[in-house]
N, C-alpha and C positions, 0 to 999 in steps of 0.2 A: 470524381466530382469534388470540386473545393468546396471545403467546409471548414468552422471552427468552433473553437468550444473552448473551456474556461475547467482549471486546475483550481480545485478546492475540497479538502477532505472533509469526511464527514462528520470527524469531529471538533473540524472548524465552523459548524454553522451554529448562528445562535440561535439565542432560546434560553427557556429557563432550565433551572435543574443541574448546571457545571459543568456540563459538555454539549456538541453539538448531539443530533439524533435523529430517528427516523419519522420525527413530530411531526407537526405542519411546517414547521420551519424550513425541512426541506422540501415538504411541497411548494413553499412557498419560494423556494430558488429556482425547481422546475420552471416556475411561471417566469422568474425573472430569467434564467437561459430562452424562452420561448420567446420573448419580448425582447430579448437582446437581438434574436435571429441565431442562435448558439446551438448547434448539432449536437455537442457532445459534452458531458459534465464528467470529468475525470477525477478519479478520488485514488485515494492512499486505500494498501490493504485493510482489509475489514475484520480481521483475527481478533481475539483474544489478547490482546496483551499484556508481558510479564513487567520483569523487573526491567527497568528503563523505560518504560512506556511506548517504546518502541512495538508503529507495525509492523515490523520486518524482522520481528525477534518472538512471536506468538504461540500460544501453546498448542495452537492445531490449524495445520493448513486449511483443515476444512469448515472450522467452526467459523461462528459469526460471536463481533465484540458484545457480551450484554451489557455494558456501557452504553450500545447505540441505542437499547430498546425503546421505543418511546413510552414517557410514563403518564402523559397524556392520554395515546392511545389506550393504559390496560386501567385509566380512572372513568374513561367512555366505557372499558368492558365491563364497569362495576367493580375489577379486581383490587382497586386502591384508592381513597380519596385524596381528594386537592389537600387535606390536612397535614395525613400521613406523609406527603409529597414535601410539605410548603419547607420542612426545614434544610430539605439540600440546598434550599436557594439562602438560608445565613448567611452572610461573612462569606458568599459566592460571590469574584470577579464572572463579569458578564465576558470581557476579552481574555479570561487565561483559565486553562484547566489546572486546577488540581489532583491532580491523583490519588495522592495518598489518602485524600480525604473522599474521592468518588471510592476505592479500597473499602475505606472502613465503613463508610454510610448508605454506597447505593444496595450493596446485596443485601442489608437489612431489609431495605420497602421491597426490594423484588423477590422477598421471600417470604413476604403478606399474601404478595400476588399469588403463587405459586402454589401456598397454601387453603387460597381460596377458590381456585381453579380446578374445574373436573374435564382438563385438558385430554387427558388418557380415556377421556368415552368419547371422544369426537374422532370419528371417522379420517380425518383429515390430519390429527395426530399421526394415527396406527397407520399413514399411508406414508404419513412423514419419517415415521420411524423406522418402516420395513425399508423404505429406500435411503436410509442414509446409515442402516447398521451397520456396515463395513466400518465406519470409524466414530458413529455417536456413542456405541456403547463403549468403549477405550475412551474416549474421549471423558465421559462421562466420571469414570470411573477414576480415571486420572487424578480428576479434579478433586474428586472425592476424598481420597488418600494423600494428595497432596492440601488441602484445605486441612484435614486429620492431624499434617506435619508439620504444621505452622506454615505454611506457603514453602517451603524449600525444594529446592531442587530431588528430581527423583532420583539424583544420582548419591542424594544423602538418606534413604530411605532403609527402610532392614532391608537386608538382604531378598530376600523371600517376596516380597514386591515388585522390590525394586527388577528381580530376573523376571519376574512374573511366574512363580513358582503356584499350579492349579489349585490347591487347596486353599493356600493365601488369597488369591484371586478371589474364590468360592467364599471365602469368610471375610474378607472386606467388600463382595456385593450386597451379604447380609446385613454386615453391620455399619454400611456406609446407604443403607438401601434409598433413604428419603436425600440424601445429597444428592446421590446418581439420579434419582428422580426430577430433584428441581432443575441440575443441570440439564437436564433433558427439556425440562420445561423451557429455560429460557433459549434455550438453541428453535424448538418449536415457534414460539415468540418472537425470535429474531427471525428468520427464514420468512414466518410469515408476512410481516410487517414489511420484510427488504423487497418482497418482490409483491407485495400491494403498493409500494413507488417505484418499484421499475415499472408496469405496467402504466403506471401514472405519468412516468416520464416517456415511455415509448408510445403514449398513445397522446402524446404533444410534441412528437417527433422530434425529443430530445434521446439521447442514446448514450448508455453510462460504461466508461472505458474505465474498467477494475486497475489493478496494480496487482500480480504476485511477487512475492521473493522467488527469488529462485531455489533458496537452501533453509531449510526448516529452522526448528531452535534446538541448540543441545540440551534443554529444558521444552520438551514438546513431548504430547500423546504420538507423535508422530516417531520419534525415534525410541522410543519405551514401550512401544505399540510391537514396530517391528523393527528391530533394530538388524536383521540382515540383511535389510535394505539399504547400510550405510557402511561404511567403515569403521569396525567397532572391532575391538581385540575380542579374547574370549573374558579377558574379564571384567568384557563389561566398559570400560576407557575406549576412550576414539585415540584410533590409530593416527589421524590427522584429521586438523579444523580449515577452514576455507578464512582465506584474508587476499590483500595485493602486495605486492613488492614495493618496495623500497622505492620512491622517485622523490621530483624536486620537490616535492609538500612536505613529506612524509619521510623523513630518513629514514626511520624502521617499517616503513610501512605500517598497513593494517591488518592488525590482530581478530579477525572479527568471532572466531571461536564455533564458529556453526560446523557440525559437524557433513563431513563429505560422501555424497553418494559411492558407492558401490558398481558403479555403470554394467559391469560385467552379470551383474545379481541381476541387473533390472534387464538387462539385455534377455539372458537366459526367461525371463519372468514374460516375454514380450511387451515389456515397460508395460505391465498391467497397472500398476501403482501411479503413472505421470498421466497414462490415458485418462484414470478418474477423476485425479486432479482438475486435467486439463477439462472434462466434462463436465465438473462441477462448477466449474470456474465459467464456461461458456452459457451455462444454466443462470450464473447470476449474473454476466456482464456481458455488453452487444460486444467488446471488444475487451479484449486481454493484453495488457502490458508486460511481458517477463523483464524482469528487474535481471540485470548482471547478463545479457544473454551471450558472453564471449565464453559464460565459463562451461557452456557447452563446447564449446571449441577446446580450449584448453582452460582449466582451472589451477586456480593458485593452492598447491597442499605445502602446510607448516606443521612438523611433527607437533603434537600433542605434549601439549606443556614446554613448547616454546615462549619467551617470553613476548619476542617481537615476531615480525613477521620477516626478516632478515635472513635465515636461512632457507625460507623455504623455495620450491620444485614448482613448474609446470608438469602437467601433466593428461593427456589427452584425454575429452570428453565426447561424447557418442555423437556427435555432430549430427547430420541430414538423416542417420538411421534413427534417431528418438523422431522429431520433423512426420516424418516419411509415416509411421508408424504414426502418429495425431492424425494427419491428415487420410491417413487410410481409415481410422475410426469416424473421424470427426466432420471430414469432409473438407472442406475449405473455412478455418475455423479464422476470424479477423482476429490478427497479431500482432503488437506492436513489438520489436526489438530495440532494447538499450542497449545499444553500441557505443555508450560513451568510453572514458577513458583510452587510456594506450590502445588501440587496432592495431592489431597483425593483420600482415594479407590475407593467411588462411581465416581469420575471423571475417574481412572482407568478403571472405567466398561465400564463407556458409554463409551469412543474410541473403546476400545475393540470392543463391540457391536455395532459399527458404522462400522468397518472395515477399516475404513481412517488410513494409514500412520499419526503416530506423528514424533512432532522433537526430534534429540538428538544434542545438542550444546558441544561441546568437550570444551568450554573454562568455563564450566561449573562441566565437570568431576575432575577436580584434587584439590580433598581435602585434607591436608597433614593428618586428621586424621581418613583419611581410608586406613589405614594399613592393608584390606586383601583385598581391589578392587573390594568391592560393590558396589560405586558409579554406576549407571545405567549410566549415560552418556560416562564409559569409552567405549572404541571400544570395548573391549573383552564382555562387557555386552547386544549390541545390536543384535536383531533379523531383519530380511527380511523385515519386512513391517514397516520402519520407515526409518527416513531422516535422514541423520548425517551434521552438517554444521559446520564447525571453529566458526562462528558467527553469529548473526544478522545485521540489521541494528541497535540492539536497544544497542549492543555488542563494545567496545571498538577495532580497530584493532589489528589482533595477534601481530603485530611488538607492537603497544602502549601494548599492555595485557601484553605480557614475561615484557617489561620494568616496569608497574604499581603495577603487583600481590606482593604479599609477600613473601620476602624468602624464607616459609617452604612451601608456594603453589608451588615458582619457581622448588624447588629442588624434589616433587614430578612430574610435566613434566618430571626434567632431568630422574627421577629417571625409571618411567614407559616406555619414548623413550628411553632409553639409551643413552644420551647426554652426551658429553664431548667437549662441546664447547660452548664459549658466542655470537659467532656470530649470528646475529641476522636474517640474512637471512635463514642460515642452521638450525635455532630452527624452522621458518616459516613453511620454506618446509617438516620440519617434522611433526607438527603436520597435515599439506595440507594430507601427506603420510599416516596417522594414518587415518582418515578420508575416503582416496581414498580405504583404503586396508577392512574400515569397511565391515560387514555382508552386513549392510542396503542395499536395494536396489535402495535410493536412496542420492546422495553426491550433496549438494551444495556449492560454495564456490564464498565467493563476492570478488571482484573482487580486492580488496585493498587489500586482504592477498596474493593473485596472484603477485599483484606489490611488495610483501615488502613494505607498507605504514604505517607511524606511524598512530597518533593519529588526525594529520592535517587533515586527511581524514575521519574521523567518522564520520556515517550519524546522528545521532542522540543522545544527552544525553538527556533521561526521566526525567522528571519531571524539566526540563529548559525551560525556551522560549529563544528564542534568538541564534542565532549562532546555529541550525540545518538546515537539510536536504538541504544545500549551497553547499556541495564537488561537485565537475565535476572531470572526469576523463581527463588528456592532452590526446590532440591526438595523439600526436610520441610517448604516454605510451603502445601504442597497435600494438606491432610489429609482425614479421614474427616471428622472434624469439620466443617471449611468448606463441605466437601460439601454436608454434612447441613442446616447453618446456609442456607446459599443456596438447597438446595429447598425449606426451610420458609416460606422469605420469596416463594419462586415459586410455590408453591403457595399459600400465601395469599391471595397478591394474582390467581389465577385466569388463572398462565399456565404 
């Protein structure tokens, strides 16, 4: 069935407080996806994030950000007043996040809450807690010991931690015992809160399509939890980190330093570790996005303490047998594959053979020297079971893209929309139109090419630190009007 839905993370929405969150704010986008006529509300991973702020670099695949919590909601639970609250909003931009300052000032107030809370006698904790011990208490505890270390990596930890040596363990749950507890609390606090709005979005027949990474942090409970689940020497250092090769962007490639699964480990394990993942992950999203999904096919390995990504190896990934193995637990689980980038054949197969919807990025189709209109990303080249989207997050905005591209990539847009005009609005909404009118069955489209937003609003440039994933969306950008304008255009185009 065609349908379409609207790209925007969660902690792009506004609101008070420095970031976006699980307030009203985004009940109040439900309503606006619902009025648009919008199937699906698609967000960035929901982790914990470290150093770069990045969601795709988190300390636990399976936690939720306590960034998102709403602080609204726990000043309704009595746990905090609007007082305690008011000074996050200081010298707060309403359109950009600060981090370093959400770092130093939100775990203060959420640690009023936490202390006020007799969380641990509600039934609904202790239920919360029995089913997610496989990785709350690591988790937990992580945090604890690394909070202990001045925030550092656990790979600069004593020894005796850092291996996870039993006794050490035993005398850092004691004497870290109310850290692991709060951390407990707000993971509680988040979990609840997230799926009191999915419920709220699925019962307005909106349906929210997660993001996973594919490869954890080399700063994660997840690889310090258990690290023979990955490619680790014995002492301790990764044998090799995951990045891509060298091409026309990137002469060295990228270095991205996430350390690499063990596929043999997991194999032997009956991928018991990706099953949960993958469970848990279907638990909080209608649909699942795996980020990077060729590197199941083949993965990029760069020896450990390379500096670029220039010397490194392909090297085969457990293809249709990890698949096979979900689908046998999970049943017929809704999948989205990223298949951007360089495709091989064999990565052509496996999607195939997996049946998951891939993406098609249009800001990607117009090459000026495909002069007969092979390019697969154009709309005339897609099939039913794939996504079509103007952009990603990883994607420059179409208002910033028309202005950035090259001449003879410009005039190949004008050339295939039939444009005759510089304005920069009416280029937008056409290639939005290119997109809504695709084959594909499914259209997403974030939310900044909706506004006509330049480049100010770009969630992400790859391979920078600094100055990402900070846009907020205002809140008088979200009117009746836009509404109205975007269901005309969804209805139209018959989804």
């Amino acid at each position: 069935m065609r349908s379409a839905g609207i790209l925007l993370p969660i902690f792009s929405l506004p609101g008070p407080y420095g970031i976006g969150s699980l307030s009203k704010k985004a009940y109040d986008f439900v309503d606006f996806l619902k009025e648009a006529h919008q199937k699906y509300w698609q967000i960035l991973p929901i982790g914990p994030t470290g150093y770069g702020d990045s969601p795709y670099q988190t300390f636990s695949t399976f936690a939720g950000n306590p960034y998102f919590i709403s602080l609204e909601a726990l000043i309704e639970e009595g746990l905090l007043t609007k007082r305690e609250c008011a000074g996050l909003n200081r010298r707060t931009k309403t359109d950009e996040i600060d981090y370093e300052r959400l770092y130093k000032e939100r775990f203060k107030v959420l640690y009023k809450a936490f202390e006020r809370s007799s969380f641990e006698k509600e039934a609904e904790y202790k239920a919360f807690e029995k089913d997610n011990r496989d990785w709350l208490e690591d988790y937990a505890l992580f945090m604890a010991i690394k909070d202990a270390n001045g925030g550092v990596s656990f790979t600069k930890w004593p020894d005796n931690l850092r291996f996870r040596e039993p006794e050490a363990l035993k005398a850092a749950g004691k004497k870290f015992s109310d850290q692991i507890r709060f951390r407990k609390f707000l993971q509680y606090e988040f979990k609840r809160q997230w799926f009191k709005l999915k419920r709220y979005a699925n019962d307005n027949g909106v349906e929210i399509i997660g993001d996973i990474p594919i490869y954890v942090s080399p700063d994660s409970s997840d690889l310090w939890a258990k690290p023979g689940l990955f490619q680790v020497e014995k002492d301790g250092n990764l044998k090799a980190v995951a990045g891509c090769p060298p091409d026309a962007f990137t002469a060295d490639g990228q270095l991205w330093g996430n350390p690499l699964y063990d596929w043999k480990q997991h194999k032997k394990t009956g991928y018991k570790w990706w099953l949960r993942r993958m469970e848990k992950c279907c638990e909080l999203y209608d649909v699942v996005r795996i980020d990077h999904f060729r590197g199941f096919d083949e993965y990029y390995s760069i020896a450990y303490g390379d500096k670029t990504a220039r010397n490194g190896h392909w090297e085969a990934g457990p293809g249709m047998d990890l698949f096979n193995a979900i689908k046998e637990r999970l049943g017929k689980p809704h999948i989205i594959a990223e298949d951007l980038g360089f495709i091989t054949p064999t990565v052509r197969r496996l999607v195939k053979k997996s049946g998951f919807p891939n993406m098609k990025v249009l800001q990607f189709a117009f090459d000026s020297k495909d002069v007969k209109g092979e390019n697969e990303y154009l709309p005339h080249n897609h099939y039913k079971n794939c996504v079509v989207y103007t952009g990603t997050h990883d994607n420059e905005t179409l208002a910033g893209w028309i202005r950035s591209i090259k001449p003879a990539e410009r005039k190949a847009v004008y050339r295939y929309l039939d444009l005759h005009t510089r304005d920069t609005k009416t280029i937008v909404y056409r290639v939005i139109r290119a997109a809504l009118q695709s084959v594909a069955d499914y259209c997403i489209i974030p939310l900044q090419d909706y506004l006509c937003i330049d480049n100010s609003a770009r969630i992400n440039f790859p391979s920078t630190l600094g100055g990402n994933w900070v846009w907020r969306v205002e809140e008088d950008a979200l009117t009746k009007e836009l509404s109205e304008e975007i269901r005309a255009l969804t209805d139209m185009y018959g989804r």
